[in-house]
N, C-alpha and C positions, 0 to 999 in steps of 0.2 A: 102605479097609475097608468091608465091606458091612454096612447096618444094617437091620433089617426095617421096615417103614411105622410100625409099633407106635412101634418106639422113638421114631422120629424125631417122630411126633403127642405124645409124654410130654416129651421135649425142648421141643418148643413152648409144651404147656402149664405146663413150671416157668419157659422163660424169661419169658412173659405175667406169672407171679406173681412171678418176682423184678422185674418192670418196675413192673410197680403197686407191689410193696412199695416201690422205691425211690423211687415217684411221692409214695403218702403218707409218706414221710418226709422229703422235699422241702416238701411240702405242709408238714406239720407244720414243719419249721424255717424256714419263710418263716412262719407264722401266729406261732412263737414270738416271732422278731424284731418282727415287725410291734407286735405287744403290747407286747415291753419299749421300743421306740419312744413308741409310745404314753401308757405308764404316764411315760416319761420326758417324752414334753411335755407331762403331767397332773401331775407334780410342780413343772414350770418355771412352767404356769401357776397354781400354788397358792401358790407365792410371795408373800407380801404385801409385797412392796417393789420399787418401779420408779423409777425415775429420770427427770430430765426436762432435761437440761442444754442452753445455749444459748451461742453465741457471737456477736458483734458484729459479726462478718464472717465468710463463712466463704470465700473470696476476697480477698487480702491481698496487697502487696508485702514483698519482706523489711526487716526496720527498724519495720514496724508493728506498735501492738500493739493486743493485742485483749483483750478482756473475754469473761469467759466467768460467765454466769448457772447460778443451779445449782438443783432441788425437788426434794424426793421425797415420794414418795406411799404411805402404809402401809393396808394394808384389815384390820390385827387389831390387838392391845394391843401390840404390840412397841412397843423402846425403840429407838428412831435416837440413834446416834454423835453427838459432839459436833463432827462435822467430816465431809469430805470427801476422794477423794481421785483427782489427776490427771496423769494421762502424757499431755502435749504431742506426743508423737510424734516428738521432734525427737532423742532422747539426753539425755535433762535429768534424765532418770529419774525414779520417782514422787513426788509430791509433796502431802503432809498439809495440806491448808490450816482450821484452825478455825474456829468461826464460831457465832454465835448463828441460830437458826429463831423464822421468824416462820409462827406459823398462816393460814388460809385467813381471817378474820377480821383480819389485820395485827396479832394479840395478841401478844405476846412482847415480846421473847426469849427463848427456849427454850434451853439448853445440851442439853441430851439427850430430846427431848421423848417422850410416848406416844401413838403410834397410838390410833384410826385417823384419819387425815388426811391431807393435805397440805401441806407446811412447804418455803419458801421460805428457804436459805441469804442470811442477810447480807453475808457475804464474798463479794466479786468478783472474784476472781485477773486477773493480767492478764500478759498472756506476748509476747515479740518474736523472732520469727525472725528467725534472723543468717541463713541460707543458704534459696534455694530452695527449695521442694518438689523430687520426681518428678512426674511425669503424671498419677499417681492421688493425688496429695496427704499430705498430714501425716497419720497415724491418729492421732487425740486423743482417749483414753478419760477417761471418767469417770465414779467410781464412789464406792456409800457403804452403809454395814453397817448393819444393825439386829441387837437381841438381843431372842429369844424369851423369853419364860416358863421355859422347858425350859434355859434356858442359851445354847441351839442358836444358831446365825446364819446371818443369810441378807444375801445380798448382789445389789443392784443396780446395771449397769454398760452404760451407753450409749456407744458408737465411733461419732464425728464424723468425718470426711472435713475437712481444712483447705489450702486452697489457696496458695502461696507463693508469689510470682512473684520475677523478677530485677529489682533496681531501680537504675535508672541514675544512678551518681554524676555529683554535678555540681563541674565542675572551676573555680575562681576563681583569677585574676592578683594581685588586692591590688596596687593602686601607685600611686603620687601620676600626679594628669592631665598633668604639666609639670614638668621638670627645665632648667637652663640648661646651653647647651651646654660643657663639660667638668666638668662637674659630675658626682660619683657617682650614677648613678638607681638604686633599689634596688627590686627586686619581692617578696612572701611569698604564692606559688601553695598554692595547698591543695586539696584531692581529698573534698569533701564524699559521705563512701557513707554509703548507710544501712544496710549490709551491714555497715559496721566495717573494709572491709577498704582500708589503706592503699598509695601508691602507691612502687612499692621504685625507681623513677625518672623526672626530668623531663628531658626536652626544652626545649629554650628556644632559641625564635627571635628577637633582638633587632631585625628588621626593617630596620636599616641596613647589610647587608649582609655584615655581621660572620657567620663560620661558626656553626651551630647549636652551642648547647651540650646534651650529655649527661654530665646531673647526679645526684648519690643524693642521695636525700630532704634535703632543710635547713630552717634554717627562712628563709632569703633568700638572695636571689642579686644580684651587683652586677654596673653596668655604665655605661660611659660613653660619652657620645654625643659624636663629634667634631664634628659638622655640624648644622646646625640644620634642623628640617623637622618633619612629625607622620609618626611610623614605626607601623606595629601589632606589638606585642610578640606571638607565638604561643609559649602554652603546652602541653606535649600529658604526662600523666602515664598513666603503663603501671601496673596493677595484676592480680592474677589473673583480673581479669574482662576484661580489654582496654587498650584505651588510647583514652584522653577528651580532648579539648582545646578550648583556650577563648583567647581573644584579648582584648585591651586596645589602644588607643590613647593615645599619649604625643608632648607636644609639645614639641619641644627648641627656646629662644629659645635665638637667637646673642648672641655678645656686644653689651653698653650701649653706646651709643655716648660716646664722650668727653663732660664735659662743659664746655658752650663759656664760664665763667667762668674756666677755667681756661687758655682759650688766652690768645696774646700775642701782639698787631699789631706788623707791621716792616715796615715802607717802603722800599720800594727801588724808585727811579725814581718812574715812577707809577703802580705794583700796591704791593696789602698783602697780606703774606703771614700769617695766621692760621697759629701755630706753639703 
């Protein structure tokens, strides 16, 4: 279809104006957000209550435990809680711990103190991870309320990074240095984790060439030695984390020899025969 120049210059000039309309209205809803951004990290920082928490290690084997410090710091009259409160990060879920506040002065005890200040929790929680972290660590928050004037409340809440590592059980034989030969020798191995986590069976190599034993957990194992000699007992316990083992040395004396008040001289010819 054929249009005259005319049109097609009037076409141009409404798309130009619907392009700019929709430029300031771009404009405008980027300049809005931008503000309620702003107004929003103008409330965050009007807050008068911050938090200061610390822990005792933030790099840890599992089995360790750690201490965790706690302040907060208020910049109006508000009233701080008589306590605090903290998620471990682990599944242990939150946890209320009380406590008295000591001023920037060491005055106190405080149960519910008033701003403004700085007030140092006397309670020191203290917490053990049974299992590992991840790579990026345990998130360990912690946090604590004040009340306004207004009723109103405000809340500050610090997330720590807490590092777990895998810690390696250590495996023990338990058993007397020296057994006589035919005598029952008994061993009680045990599987020291600091994880918690128990060993669901041993191995047991009695060194004199008797087959391995594979054992479920007990609390001792017996055995007796037919020869005399020093044998190494190897223990080896399998748990969810692997399998750990650990040796001992054990000395089997042979039989006493007779003893010689008890023999009896016979003559015959001219040898004596000790009988």
């Amino acid at each position: 279809m054929y249009l005259p120049s005319m049109v097609w210059s009037r076409l141009g000039s409404v798309r130009r104006q619907l392009t700019s309309a929709l430029s300031r209205n771009r404009r405008q809803r980027i300049i809005r957000a931008a503000a309620a951004t702003v107004e929003m990290l103008e409330q965050r920082t009007l807050l008068s209550l911050t938090v200061s928490p610390s822990v005792s290690a933030s790099s840890v084997t599992e089995g360790t435990t750690v201490t965790l410090s706690f302040a907060a710091t208020m910049s109006s009259d508000s009233t701080l809680d008589s306590g605090f409160w903290v998620n471990w990060g682990d599944n242990t879920g939150d946890q209320f711990y009380s406590t008295g506040w000591m001023d920037s002065n060491n005055a106190g005890p405080y149960d519910s103190p008033q701003g403004p200040g700085t007030f140092t929790a006397q309670t020191k929680p203290t917490h053990a991870y049974a299992e590992p972290s991840s790579r990026n660590g345990y998130n360990l928050a912690a946090w604590a309320n004040e009340t306004n004037s207004d009723n109103s409340t405000d809340q500050g809440c610090v997330i720590l990074s807490e590092s777990v590592s895998e810690a390696t059980p250590n495996p023990q034989v338990n058993g007397n240095a020296s057994v006589e030969q035919g005598s029952t020798y008994t061993i009680s191995p045990a599987l020291n984790d600091p994880g918690g986590d128990s060993p669901s069976q041993w191995q047991i190599s009695w060194g004199d060439g008797s087959p391995t034993e594979t054992d479920a957990p007990a609390s001792s194992y017996p055995h007796v030695y037919n020869s005399a000699g020093s044998f190494t007992i190897t223990a080896t316990a399998t748990s969810e984390d692997g399998q750990f083992q650990t040796s001992q040395t054990v000395n089997v004396a042979g039989p006493a020899p007779s003893d010689p008040s008890n023999l009896t001289a016979v003559a015959s010819g001219s040898k004596v025969n000790l009988n």
